[in-house]
Every structure is written in structure tokens, then in C-alpha cells.
C-alpha positions in Angstrom: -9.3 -12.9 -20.3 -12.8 -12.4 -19.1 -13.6 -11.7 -15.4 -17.1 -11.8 -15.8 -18.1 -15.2 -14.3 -16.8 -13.6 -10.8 -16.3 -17.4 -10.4 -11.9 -16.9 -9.6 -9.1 -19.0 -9.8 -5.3 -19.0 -9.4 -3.5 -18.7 -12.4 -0.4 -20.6 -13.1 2.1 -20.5 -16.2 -1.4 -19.1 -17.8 -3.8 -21.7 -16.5 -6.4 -21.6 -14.1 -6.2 -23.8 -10.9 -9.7 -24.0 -9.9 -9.4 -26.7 -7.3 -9.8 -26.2 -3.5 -12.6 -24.7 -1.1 -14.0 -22.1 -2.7 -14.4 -18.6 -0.3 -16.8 -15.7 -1.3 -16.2 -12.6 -1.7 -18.3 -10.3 0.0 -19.4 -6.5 -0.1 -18.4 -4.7 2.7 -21.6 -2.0 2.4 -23.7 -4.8 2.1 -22.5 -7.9 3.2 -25.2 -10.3 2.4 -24.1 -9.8 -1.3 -21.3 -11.5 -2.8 -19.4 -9.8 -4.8 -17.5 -13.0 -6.5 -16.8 -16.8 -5.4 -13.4 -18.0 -5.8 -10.8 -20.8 -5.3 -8.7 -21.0 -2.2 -4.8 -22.1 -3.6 -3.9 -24.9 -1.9 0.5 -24.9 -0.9 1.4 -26.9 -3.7 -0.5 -24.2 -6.0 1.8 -22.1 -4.4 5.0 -24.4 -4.9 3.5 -25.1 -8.8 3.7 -21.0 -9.3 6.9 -20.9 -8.1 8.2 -23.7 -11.0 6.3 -22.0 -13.6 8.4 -18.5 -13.2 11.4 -20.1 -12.5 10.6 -22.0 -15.8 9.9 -18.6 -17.5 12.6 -17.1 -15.9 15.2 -17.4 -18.6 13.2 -16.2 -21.7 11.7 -13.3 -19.5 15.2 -12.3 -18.5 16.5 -13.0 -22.2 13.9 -10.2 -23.6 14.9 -6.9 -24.4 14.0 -4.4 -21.9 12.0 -2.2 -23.8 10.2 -4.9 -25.2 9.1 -5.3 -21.8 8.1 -1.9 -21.4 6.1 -2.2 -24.3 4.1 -4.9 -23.0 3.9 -2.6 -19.5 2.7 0.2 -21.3 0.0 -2.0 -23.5 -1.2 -3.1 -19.9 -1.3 0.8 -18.7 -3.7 1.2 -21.7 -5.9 -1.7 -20.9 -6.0 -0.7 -17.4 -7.3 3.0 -18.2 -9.6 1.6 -20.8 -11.6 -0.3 -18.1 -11.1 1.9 -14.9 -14.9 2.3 -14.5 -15.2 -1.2 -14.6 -12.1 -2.5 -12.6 -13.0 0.8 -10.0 -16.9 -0.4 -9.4 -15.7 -4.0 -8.9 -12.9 -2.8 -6.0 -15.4 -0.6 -4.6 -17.5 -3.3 -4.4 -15.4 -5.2 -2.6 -13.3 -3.8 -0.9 -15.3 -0.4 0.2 -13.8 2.5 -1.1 -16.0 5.2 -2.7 -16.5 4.8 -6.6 -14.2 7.7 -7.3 -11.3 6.5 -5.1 -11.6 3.3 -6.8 -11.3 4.7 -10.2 -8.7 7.0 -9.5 -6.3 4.0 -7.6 -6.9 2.1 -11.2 -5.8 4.9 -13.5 -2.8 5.4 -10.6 -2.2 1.6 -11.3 -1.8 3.0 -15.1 0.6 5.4 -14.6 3.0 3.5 -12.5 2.9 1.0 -14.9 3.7 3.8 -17.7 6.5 5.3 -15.5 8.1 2.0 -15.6 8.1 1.5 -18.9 10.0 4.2 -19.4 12.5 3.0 -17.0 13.5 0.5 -19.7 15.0 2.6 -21.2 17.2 4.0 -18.2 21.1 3.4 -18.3 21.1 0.0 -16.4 24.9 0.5 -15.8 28.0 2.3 -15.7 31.2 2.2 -17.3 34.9 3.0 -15.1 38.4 3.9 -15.7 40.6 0.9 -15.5 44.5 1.3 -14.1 45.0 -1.3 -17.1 45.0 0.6 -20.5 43.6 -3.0 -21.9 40.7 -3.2 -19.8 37.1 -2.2 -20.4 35.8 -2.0 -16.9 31.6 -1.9 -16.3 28.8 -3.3 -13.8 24.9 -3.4 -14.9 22.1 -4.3 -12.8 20.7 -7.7 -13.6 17.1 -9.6 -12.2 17.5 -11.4 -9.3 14.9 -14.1 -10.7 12.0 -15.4 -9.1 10.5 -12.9 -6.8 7.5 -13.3 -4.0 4.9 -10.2 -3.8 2.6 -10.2 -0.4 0.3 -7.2 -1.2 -2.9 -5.8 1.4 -6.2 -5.1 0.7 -6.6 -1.4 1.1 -5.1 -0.2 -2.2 -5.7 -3.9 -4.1 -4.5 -2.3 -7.6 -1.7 0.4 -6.7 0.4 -0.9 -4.4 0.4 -4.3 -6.5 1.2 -2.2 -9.4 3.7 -0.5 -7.8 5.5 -3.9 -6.6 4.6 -6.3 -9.7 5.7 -3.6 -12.4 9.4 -3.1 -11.4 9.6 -6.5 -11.1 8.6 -6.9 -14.6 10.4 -4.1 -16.2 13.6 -5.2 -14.6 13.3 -8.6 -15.7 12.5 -10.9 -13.1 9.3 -13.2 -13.1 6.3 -13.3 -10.2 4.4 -15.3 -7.6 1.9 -12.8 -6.7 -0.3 -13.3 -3.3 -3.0 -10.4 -3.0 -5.2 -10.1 0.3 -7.6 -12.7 0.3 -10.3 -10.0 0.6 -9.9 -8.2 -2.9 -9.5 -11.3 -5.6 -11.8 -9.6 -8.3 -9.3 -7.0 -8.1 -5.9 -8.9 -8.2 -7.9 -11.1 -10.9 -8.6 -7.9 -13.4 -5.1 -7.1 -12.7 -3.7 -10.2 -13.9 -5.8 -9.9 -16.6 -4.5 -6.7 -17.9 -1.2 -8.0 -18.3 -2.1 -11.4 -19.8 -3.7 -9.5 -22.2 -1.4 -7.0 -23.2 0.9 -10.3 -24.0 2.8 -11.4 -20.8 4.1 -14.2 -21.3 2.7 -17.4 -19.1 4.3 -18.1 -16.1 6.1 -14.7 -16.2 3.2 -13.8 -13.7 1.7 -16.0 -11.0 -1.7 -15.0 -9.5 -2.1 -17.3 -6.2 -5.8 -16.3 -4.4 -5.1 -18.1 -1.0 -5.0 -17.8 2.8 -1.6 -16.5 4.2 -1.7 -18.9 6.6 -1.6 -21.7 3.8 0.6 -20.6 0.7 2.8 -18.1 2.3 5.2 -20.2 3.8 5.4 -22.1 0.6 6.9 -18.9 -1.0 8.4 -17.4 1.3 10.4 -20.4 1.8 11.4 -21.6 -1.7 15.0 -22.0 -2.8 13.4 -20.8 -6.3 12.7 -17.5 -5.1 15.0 -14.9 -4.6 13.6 -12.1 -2.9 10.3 -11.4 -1.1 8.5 -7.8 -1.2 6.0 -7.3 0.9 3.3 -4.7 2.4 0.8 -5.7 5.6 0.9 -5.9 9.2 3.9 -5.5 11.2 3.7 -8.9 13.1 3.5 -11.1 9.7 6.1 -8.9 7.9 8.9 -9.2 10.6 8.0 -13.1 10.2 8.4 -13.0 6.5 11.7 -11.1 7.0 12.8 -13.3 9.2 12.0 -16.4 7.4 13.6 -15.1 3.7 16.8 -13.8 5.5 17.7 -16.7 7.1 18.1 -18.6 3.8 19.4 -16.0 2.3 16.7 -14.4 0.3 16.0 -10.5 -0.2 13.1 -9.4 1.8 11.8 -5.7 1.6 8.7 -4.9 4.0 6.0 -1.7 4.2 4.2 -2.0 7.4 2.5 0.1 10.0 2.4 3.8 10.8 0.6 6.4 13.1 1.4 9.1 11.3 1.0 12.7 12.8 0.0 16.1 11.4 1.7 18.8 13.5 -0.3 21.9 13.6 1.6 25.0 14.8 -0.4 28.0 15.9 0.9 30.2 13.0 -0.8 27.7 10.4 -3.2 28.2 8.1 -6.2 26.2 10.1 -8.7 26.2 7.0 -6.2 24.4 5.0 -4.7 22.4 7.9 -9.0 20.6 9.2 -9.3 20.4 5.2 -6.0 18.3 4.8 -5.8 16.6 8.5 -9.5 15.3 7.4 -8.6 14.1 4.1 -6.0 11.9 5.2 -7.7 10.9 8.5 -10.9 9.6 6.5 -10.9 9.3 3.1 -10.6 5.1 2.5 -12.1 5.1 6.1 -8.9 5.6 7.2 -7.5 2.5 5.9 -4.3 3.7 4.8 -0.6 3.1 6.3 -0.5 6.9 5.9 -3.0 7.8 7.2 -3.3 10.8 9.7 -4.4 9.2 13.4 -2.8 11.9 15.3 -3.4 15.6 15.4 -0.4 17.6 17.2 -1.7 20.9 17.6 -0.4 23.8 19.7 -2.7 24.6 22.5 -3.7 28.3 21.8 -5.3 27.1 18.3 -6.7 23.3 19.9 -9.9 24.1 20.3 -10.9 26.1 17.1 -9.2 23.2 15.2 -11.0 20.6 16.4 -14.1 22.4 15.9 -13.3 23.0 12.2 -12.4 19.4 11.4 -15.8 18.1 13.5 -17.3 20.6 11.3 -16.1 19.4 8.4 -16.5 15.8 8.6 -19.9 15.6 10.0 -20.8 16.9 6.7 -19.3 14.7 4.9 -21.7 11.7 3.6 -21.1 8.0 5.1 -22.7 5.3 3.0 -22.7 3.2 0.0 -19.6 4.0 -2.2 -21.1 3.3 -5.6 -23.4 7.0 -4.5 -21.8 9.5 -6.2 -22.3 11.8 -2.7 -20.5 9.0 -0.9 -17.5 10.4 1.1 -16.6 7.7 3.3 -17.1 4.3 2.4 -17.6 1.3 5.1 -14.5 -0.8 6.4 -13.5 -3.3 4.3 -14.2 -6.2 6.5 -16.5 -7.8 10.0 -12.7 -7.9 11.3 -11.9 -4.7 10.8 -14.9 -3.5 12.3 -14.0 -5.2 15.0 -11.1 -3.9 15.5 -11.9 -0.3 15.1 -15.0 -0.3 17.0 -12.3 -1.9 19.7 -10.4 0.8 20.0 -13.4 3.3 20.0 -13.8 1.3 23.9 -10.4 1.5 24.1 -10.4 5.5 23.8 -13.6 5.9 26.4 -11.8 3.8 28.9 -9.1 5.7 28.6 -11.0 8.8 29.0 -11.2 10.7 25.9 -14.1 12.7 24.6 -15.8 12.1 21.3 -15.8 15.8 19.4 -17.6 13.4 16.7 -18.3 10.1 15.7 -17.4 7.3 18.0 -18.9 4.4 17.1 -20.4 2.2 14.2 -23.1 3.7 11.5 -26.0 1.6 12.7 -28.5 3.6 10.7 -26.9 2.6 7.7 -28.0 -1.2 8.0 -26.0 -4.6 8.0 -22.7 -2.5 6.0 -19.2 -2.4 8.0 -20.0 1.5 8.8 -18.0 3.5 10.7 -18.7 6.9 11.7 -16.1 9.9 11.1 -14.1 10.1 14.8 -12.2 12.9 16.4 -10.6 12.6 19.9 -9.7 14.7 22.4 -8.5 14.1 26.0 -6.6 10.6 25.6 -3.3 10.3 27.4 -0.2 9.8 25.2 0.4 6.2 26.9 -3.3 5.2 25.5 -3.2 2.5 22.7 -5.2 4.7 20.5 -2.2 6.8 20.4 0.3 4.4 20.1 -0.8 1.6 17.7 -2.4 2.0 14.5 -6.0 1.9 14.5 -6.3 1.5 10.2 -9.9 3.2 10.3 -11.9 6.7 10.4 -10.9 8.1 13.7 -8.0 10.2 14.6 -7.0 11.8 18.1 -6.0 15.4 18.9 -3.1 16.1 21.1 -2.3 19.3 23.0 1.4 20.6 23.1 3.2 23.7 23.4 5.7 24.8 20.9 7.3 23.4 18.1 10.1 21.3 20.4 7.0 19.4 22.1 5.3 18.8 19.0 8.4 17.3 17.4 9.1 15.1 20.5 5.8 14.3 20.2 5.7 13.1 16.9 8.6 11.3 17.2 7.2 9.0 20.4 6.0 6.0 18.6 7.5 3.3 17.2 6.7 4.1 13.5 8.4 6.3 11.2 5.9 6.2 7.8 4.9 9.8 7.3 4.7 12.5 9.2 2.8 16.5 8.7 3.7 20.1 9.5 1.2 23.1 9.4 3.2 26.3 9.3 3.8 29.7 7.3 7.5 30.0 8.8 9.8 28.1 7.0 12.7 28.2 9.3 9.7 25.7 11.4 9.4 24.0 8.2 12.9 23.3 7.5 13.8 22.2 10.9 10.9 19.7 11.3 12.0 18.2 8.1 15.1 17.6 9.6 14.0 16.2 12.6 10.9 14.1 11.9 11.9 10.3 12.4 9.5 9.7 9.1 10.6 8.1 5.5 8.1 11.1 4.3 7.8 14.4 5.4 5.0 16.3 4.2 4.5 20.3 4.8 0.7 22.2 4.6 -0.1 18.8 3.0 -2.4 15.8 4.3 0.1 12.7 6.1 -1.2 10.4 3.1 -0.9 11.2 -0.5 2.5 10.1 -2.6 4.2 10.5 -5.9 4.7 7.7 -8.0 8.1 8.8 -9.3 9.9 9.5 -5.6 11.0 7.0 -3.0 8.8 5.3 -0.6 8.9 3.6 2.4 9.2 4.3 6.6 11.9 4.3 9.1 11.8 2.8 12.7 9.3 -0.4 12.9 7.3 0.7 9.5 9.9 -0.7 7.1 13.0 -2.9 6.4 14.8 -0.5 5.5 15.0 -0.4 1.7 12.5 1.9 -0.7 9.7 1.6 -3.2 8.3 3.9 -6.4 10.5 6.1 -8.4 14.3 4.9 -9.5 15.2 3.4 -6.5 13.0 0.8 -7.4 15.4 -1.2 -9.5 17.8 -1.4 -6.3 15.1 -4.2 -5.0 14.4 -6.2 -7.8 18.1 -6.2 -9.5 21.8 -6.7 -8.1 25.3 -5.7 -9.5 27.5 -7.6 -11.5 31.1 -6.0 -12.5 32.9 -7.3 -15.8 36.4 -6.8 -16.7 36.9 -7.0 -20.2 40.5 -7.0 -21.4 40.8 -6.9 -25.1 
């Protein structure tokens, strides 16, 4: 399938539904240029999808699972084969530097590789009977039809790491990506399609939220819903599935700290508390948007991550130099450059940055921003900003730094800077985070370990590594008496 018309449809049981308003894609570094036109799904696109992979369903299930995985691993090929491709176009549109976007697509590749190799994984167990003429075992089995939500800030990984479980485990799709990164979601699609998915086992719907989202979410067809965004939609979307009885597994917010103690390595710490405070321009659930730092090592901290940043290059990121790309969107500049007021209302001192790159023309540029002085009741703190600025809090000792980072209402990921690993150990214990990180940046994951947040920044359940097929499959226990 050939992406090169960057003229984009939905695609249903194989076919392209190119009716509806049409919406163009633009480039966030240089937003008179559009990147590709495509389609806006109407509902009943939405309600058609959902037909054509409950109509696939049955065959889809009916496959062997390694045959599955084979068709997985073809698409992991496909995917690495055109990574410079597929990683200029998401640069392009969704503003990430050319090397991130490259290096999310080959990630993209290896989750779908690890799954394939989860096909095949024991999908059962076997158990002593009290009856010496029973044969007594439970395997996992699909669920069916499932809805994926995903965002636009990693368009091909966290798809990847949604849709292929799904796949592997037998169940068929209805996939919504952000309506910001459809050339993307539509190369994708397209690596499956032509590693030989079957039609309708995967449903590519390129529309608004507001429109088609309620028309899967609220199917009777579909089983379970999985999705990643904002907290405010997601807890809607639970909501909604739950109350007719369908799965529904959410990734939301964070504001994730990085604990520096005064014993820490600071070199490593400013190198690793920039990385995941600005790389992506920030736009990453993980991201690092507080610094916790022990007073007696603040200042010199600061300093070294100012330092740092302000050398790294802001502009176009198909420049090799690039370092941080603009924001991915006029709305999210918005609402960055909102909170940048926010913070000098509330008082706080701009070590660097604060404000938009205007010298870089019409793109969605953000500068690098460090902040000091902000009281820990300012929004800046609190809610998650999902762009390039992080603020520095003063504390003393690990116990304040730990109550610290504990005072939000998200529990994604949270960072230690120590050498003493009795600190180490007990902020592990007591960091109310699904991911604990230690000398390492707040974002960064493993594709083959759980995933997910605690507090308001999940539901609850877990995404990546084997946990995965507790999502996407349930239980069934057969007795078997001969």
C-alpha cells in the first residue's frame, strides 16, 4: 500500500473510506506547509469498522498463534526497512527531531518482534484434579473486538505497543490515532496490510474524537477499550465502557519528578534531568517537569542544566543539529506558553528559556525552560504542562524530597539521583510511581517490562512486556473427564 499521494483515508475491512470533510495535516516547524490532506471518518465509519473486525473476528481468532507472529514479525521487517521514510514523515508532522523519529519507528519494530515471540509463550496451564478421571486446564483466549485511542506524541510506538498484543493474542482492531499524526497511523497500517493482515483484522479510523469515539467506545461489538491521552477524556471513556460492561485500560497524565540528593552525581543527574525534561519538547507522559533537589547542591544544579540546554539547538527537526524540535500543534503552544504566564504570576524566575522561539519564524517553537522560585501550590507544579520547561524545587533531606514527590496526583514515573543505595532502596519503596527510575532520566522504558502509573495516571492495569496478554485475553477453565 502506497502512502505517497499524502491524500488519507480510513481504512475498513481493507478498503479506503475517502468520504467526509477533508482536514490537513500540517507541519508544526512550518505550519504553512502541509504535510498531507486527509478524510475526516464520519460515526458510521466508525460503527462500519466495528462490523468488519467483528466479521474477521472468527477466522482471526481461528489462526494459529504463530502464524500470527509471523505476519507480526514480516510487519517488524517492513517497518525497519522504511524507518528513514516513515521517521521524516512523523517528524514532519508531528515535530520531533529526525533521529527521534527514526529511532520511535525501529522501537515500533521491536515491539512488534517481541510479540511475535510471545506466540509462542505457554497460553495456559494444566492442574491436579481431586478426580483421577479429570484432565483439569485454563488458557487465555481473545476477548474479540477491541477499541485503541492512541495520542500524538509517540504516533508509531505507543500504537505498536497497543495494536500488536492485540494481534498476537488473537483479537481484531478499531484503531483511532490522534488526529494530528495520520501519515503516521497511515504507514503504520500499511506495514501490516502488507506483511498480509488480513482485511478487517485491522481498522484504521482518521477522525475527530469528538465524532467517532463514542461510536466505539459504545459498541456492544467491542469488548474492551485501551487507551492513552488526557486524563479528562480517559476517565470518560472508562466510564462509558464500564458501565456496559466493557474492559477499559487507560495511560494518562504525569508530573513526574527527578529527586536529586546532595550526594549525587550532578554531571550525570543535569545530563539525564535535561534529557527527559526536553527531548520531544517535553511532550512525553514521562517526562521530567519537576526537579527535587536538596538545597546545599540547588544552585550549582540549576546552573549545570541551564548550561546545558542553552546549548542545545532549537529548530527544524529534519537538521541533523536539531535538538529540540517545535510543539506539535498552535494548541499546544498555547498551552505551554500559558503556563509560562502562569509561572511569572506565580513568581518564579526563568534560569532559561521562558517563552516562545520567535526568532525561529511562524514554527510552534518553544524555548528550553528551567524554573526556580514557584510555590508548590502553583499549577506549574501541579498539572502537567506536556512541553520543554521543568521547575526546580528546594527541600532538605531525603524524607522531604520523598513527600515531595509524592504531592501530586499522578503516580507515572518518578527519579532518584544518589550513590547510597540504602537512599536508593528506600525511595523505591516509597515513590507512589508505576516506574521508578535510579541515576536514570524520569522517561525512557523497556519494551519487555510492565508499564503503566498509579494514582490518577492509570486505571490500574499494565502495558509492554508479558503482562500484556492480561488486557487483551481472559480465562477460560475446562474439565475434561475421559
Amino acid at each position: 500500500m502506497s502512502v505517497e499521494a499524502r491524500v488519507l483515508s480510513s481504512i475498513v475491512a481493507g478498503q479506503a473510506h475517502a468520504g467526509g470533510d477533508r482536514s490537513e495535516d500540517l507541519n508544526p516547524a512550518r505550519p504553512s506547509e502541509t504535510v498531507a490532506v486527509f478524510a475526516l471518518a464520519s460515526a458510521q465509519t466508525a460503527r462500519d469498522a466495528v462490523a468488519a473486525a467483528a466479521e474477521a473476528a472468527p477466522a482471526w481468532r481461528g489462526m494459529v498463534a504463530p502464524e500470527r507472529g509471523a505476519i507480526l514479525r514480516r510487519a517488524a521487517d517492513l517497518l525497519d526497512v522504511r524507518a528513514a521514510e516513515i521517521g521524516r514523515d512523523l517528524a514532519r508532522e508531528e515535530g520531533k527531531t529526525l533521529a527521534e523519529g527514526v529511532g520511535e519507528t525501529n522501537r515500533a519494530a521491536a515491539i512488534f518482534r517481541y510479540l511475535a515471540g510471545q506466540t509462542l509463550d505457554a497460553d495456559g496451564e494444566t492442574y491436579p484434579s481431586h478426580s483421577p478421571a479429570t484432565f483439569l486446564y485454563a488458557r487465555r483466549e481473545p476477548l474479540g473486538v477491541v477499541a485503541i485511542i492512541t495520542p500524538w506524541n509517540f504516533p508509531i510506538a505507543i500504537p505498536a505497543w497497543k495494536i500488536a498484543p492485540a494481534l498476537a493474542f488473537g483479537n481484531t482492531v478499531c484503531w483511532k490515532p490522534a488526529e494530528l499524526v495520520p501519515l503516521t497511523s497511515t504507514h503504520l497500517y500499511a506495514a501490516l496490510a502488507d506483511a498480509g493482515l488480513p482485511d478487517g483484522v485491522l481498522n484504521l479510523i482518521l477522525g475527530r474524537g469528538s465524532v467517532v469515539g463514542d461510536a466505539l467506545v459504545d459498541a456492544a461489538e467491542v469488548a474492551a477499550v485501551s487507551f492513552t491521552g488526557s486524563n479528562s477524556v480517559g476517565r470518560q471513556i472508562q466510564q462509558r465502557a464500564v458501565a456496559r460492561g466493557a474492559r477499559a485500560q487507560l495511560e494518562l497524565g504525569g508530573k513526574n519528578p527527578a529527586v536529586v540528593l546532595a550526594d549525587a552525581d550532578l554531571t550525570l543527574a543535569a545530563e539525564q534531568i535535561a534529557r527527559g525534561a526536553f527531548l520531544s519538547a517535553g511532550q512525553k507522559c514521562t517526562a521530567t517537569s519537576r526537579v527535587i533537589v536538596e538545597t546545599g547542591v540547588a544552585d550549582e544544579l540549576t546552573e549545570r542544566i541551564a548550561s546545558l540546554v542553552g546549548a542545545w539547538p532549537v529548530g527544524d527537526p529534519l537538521d541533523p543539529a536539531t535538538r529540540v524540535g517545535p510543539v506539535a500543534s498552535a494548541a499546544q503552544l498555547e498551552t505551554v506558553t500559558g503556563y509560562l504566564e502562569i509561572a511569572r504570576s506565580d513568581g518564579g524566575t526563568f534560569v532559561t528559556g521562558g517563552g516562545r522561539a520567535a526568532d525561529l519564524g511562524e514554527g510552534y517553537f518553544v524555548q528550553p525552560t528551567v524554573i526556580t522560585g514557584l510555590p508548590s501550590s502553583s499549577r506549574v507544579v501541579r498539572e502537567e504542562v506536556f512541553g520543554p520547561v521543568t521547575a526546580v524545587l528546594e527541600v532538605d533531606g531525603l524524607d522531604a524530597a520523598i513527600e515531595c514527590a509524592n504531592d501530586t496526583p499522578f503516580g507515572l514515573t518518578s527519579a532518584l539521583f544518589t550513590t547510597n543505595l540504602r537512599s536508593a532502596f528506600r525511595f523505591a519503596d516509597a515513590a507512589r510511581a508505576g516506574v521508578v527510575k535510579i541515576n536514570q532520566e524520569s522517561a525512557g522504558i523497556e519494551l519487555h517490562v510492565p508499564f503503566g502509573g498509579m494514582k490518577d495516571s492509570s486505571s490500574g492495569s499494565r502495558e509492554q512486556g508479558k503482562v500484556a496478554r492480561e488486557f487483551f485475553t481472559e480465562w477460560k477453565t475446562v474439565y475434561l473427564d475421559s
